[in-house]
C-alpha positions as a printed Julia matrix, in Angstrom:
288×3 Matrix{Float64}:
 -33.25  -42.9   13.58
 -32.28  -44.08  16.9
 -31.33  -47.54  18.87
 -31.55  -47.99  22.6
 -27.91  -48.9   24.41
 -28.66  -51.64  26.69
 -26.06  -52.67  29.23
 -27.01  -55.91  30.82
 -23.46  -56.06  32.61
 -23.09  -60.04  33.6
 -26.14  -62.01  32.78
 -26.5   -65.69  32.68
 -27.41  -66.96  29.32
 -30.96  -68.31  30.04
 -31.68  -64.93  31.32
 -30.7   -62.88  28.86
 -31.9   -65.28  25.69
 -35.64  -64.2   27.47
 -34.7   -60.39  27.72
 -33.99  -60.69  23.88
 -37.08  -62.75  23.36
 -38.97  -60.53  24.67
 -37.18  -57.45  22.96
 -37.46  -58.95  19.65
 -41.04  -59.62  20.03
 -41.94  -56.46  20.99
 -40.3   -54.98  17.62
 -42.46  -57.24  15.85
 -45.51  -56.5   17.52
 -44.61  -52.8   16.28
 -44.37  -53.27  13.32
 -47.34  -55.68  13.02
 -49.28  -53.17  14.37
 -48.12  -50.57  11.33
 -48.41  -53.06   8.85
 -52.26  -53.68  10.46
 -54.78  -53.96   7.65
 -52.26  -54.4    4.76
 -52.69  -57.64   2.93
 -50.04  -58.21   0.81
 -52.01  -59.41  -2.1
 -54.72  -56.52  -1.99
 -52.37  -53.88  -1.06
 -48.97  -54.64  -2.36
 -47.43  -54.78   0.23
 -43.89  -56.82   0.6
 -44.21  -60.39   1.61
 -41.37  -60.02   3.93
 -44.05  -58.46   6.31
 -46.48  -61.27   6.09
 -46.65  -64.11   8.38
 -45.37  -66.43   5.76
 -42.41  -62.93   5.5
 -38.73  -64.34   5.77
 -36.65  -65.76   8.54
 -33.39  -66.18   7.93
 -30.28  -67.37   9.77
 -26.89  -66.54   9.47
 -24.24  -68.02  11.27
 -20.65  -67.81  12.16
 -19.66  -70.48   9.79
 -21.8   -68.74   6.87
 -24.82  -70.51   7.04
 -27.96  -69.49   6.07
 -31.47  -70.85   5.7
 -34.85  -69.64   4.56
 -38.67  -70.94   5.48
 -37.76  -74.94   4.44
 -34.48  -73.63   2.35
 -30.89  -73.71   2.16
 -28.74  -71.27   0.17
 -25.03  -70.67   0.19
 -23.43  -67.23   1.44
 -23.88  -65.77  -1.84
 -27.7   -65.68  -1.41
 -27.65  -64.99   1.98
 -29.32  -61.5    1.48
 -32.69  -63.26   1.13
 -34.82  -61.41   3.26
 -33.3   -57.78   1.72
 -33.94  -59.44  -1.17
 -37.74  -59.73  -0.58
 -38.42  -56.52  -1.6
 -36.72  -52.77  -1.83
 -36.51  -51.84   1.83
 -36.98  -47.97   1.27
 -40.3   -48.52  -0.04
 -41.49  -52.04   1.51
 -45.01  -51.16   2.26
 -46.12  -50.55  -0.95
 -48.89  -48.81  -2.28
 -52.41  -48.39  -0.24
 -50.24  -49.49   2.92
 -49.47  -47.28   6.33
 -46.36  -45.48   6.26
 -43.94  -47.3    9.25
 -44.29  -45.72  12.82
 -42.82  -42.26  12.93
 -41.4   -43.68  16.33
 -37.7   -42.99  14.99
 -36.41  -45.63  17.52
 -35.58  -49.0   15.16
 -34.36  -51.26  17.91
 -32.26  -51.82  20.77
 -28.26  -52.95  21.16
 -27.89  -54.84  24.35
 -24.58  -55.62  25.07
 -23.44  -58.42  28.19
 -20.62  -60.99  29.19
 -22.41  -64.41  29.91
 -21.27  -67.14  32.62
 -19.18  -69.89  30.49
 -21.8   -71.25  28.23
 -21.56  -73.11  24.98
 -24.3   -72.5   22.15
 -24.89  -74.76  18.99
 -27.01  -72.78  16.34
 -29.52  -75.07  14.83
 -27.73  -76.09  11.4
 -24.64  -77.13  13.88
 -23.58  -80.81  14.57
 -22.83  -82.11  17.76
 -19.98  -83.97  16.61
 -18.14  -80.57  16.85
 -18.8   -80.7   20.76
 -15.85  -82.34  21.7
 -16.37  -83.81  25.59
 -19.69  -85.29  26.4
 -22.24  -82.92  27.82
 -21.96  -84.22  31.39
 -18.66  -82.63  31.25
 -20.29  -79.5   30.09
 -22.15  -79.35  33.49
 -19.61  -80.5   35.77
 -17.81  -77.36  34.96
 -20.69  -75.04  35.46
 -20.76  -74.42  31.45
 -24.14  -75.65  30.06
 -24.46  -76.04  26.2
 -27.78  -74.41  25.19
 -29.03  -75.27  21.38
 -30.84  -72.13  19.93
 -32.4   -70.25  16.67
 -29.54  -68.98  15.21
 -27.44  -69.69  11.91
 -24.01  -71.36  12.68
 -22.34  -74.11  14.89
 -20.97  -74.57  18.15
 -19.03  -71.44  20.05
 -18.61  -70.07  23.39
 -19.63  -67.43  25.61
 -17.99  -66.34  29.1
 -16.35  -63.87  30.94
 -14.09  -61.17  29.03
 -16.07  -61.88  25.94
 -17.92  -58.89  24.42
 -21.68  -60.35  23.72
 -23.97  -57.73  21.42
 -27.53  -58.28  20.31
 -28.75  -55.8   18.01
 -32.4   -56.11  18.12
 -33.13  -53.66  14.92
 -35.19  -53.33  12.02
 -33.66  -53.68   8.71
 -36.4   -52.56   6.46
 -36.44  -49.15   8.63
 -32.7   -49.07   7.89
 -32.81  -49.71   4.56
 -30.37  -53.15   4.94
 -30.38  -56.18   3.59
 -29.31  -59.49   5.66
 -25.97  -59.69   3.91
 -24.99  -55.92   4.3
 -26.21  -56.21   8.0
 -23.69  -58.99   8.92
 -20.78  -56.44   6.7
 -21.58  -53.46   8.89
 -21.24  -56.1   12.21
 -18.18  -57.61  10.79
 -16.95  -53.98  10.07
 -17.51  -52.45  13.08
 -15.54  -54.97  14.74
 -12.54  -54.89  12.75
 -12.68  -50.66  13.0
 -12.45  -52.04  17.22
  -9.96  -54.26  17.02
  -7.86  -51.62  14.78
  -7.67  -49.53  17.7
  -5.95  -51.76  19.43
  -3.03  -52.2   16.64
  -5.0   -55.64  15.2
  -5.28  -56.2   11.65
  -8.57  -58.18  11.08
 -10.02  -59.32   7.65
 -13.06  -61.71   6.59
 -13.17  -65.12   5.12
 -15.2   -66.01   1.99
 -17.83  -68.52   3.47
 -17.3   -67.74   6.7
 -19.25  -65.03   8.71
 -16.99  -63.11  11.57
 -13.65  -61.2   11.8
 -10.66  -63.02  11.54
  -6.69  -62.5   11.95
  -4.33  -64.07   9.27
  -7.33  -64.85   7.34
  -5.39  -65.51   4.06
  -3.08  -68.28   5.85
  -3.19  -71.68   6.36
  -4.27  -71.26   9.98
  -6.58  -68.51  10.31
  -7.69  -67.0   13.85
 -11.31  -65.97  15.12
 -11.31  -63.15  17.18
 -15.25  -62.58  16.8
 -17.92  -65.22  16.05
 -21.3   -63.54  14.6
 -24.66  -65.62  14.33
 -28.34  -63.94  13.48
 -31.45  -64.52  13.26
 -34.1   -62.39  11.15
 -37.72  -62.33  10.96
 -39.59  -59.49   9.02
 -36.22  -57.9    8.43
 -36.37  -57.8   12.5
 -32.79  -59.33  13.81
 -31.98  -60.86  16.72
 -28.41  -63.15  18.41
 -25.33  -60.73  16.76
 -21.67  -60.91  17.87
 -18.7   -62.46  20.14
 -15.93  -60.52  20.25
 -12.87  -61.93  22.95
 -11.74  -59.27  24.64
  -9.94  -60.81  27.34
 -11.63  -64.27  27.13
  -9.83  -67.38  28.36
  -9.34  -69.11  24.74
  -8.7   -72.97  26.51
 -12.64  -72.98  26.94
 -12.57  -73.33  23.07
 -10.34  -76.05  23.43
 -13.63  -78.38  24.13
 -15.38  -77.45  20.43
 -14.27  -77.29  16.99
 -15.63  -73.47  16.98
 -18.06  -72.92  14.77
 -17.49  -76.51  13.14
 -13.91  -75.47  12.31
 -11.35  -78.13  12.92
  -8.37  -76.08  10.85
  -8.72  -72.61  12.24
  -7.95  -71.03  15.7
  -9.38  -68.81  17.96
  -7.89  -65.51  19.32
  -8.9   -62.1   21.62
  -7.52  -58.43  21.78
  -5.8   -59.45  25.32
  -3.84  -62.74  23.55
  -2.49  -60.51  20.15
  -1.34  -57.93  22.28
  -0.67  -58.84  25.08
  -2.45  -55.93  27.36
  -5.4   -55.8   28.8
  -8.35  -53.49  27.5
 -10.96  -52.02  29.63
 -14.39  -53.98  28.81
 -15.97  -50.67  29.34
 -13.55  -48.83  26.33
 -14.28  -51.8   24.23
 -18.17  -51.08  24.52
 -17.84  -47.79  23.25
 -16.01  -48.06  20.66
 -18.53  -50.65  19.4
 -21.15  -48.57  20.0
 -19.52  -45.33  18.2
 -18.67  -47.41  15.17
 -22.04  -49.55  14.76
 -23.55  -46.16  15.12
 -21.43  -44.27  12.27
 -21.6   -47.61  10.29
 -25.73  -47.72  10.19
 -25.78  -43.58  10.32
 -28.28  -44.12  13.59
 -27.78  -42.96  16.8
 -26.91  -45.21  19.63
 -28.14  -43.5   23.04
 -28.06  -44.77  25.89
């Protein structure tokens, strides 16, 4: 199976948020198109292809919400849970496109921007709005899982526009192989980066008392198709974060690759070893 590498180099957020739109929806539209003629009650097939199918948000404070639901970390996997994603379709239905492409990685550094995720509070937005604009950093509120964060320049932005079910991943072992791939990145650069029960995203110190973020993850799934992804700071300047309790977090910190070790990685080196270690992590290949 393959996934297109997408370099959007810097985009403005509004600009790239309608590139993914439009990238997501053309994934579904695939795989509407495969699943054309399949009802799930007649046929069997799995309700997570249905247009009453899953959509699920998972944010980088670990929340996650169904059609009308709420559910705690532990039962984030919902829509892997909707049915075994090796054999989905179900009797009597098409077999999935034998396109072997399954989605597309775009990768991009934004303009300073600030996004709330819709279970966030605004509370966590620290300076009023107007203060937002006045320095050219806008605060957008979009589809994903999660709270507040930021996006700008030296920040490593991937959205993974993929199929799950063709993968054979649930929601919950999607976010793993994002948070994994990071901390295999990070490693190269002498960084030892962990998880946090509860809390979706790679983190430094993560058994003290005052953790540090290095990368923020936040996604979006519909029909097992995913959309939003990861932050990583590369070289980011971390007093932008100083205006937010990131991702709702008033006790933990924020960090980058440049601030823990004091050099200066190539944003280009950083790509690729993303994109080598997503691909070994999902067994696809990432072409560009």
């Amino acid at each position: 199976m393959k996934i297109a590498y997408r370099d959007a180099g810097t985009m403005p957020y509004a600009d790239c948020w309608q590139l993914q739109r439009e990238l997501f929806e053309e994934l579904l539209a695939r795989k509407r198109r495969g699943a054309a003629g399949c009802g799930a009650d007649k046929n069997g097939c799995s309700a997570g292809l249905g247009d009453s199918g899953g959509i699920g948000n998972l944010g980088g404070c670990g929340n996650f919400s169904g059609l009308g639901d709420s559910a705690g970390l532990g039962n984030s996997a919902g829509i892997g849970n909707t049915a075994d994603p090796g054999n989905a379709a179900g009797p009597g239905c098409p077999p999935p496109p034998s396109d072997d492409r399954i989605g597309t990685l775009l990768v991009v550094e934004h303009p300073p921007v600030y996004t709330l995720g819709k279970s966030g509070r605004l509370e966590n937005l620290l300076v009023p709005e107007a203060e937002l604009e006045r320095l050219g950093a806008p605060l957008f509120r979009i589809d994903r899982g999660g709270d507040i964060t930021f996006h700008g320049p030296g920040q490593l932005v991937g959205y993974p526009i993929l199929d799950l079910e063709r993968i054979g991943l649930g929601l919950r072992d999607y976010i793993d192989a994002l948070e994994e791939t990071v901390i295999r990145t990070v490693a190269r650069y002498g960084i030892r980066a962990g998880r946090i029960a509860g809390a979706s995203g790679v983190w430094l110190d993560e058994k003290s008392a005052f953790p540090r973020k290095i990368c923020a993850i936040g996604v979006r799934a519909s029909r097992y198709v995913t959309m939003h992804g990861f932050a990583l700071n590369v070289t980011t300047d971390l007093d932008w974060f100083r205006r937010i309790h990131p991702c709702g977090f008033a006790d933990r910190g924020v960090t980058s690759i440049a601030c823990e070790t004091g050099s200066v990685p190539p944003m280009e080196e950083v790509k690729e070893l993303i994109r080598t270690y997503l691909s070994e992590i999902l067994n696809v290949e990432i072409y560009k």
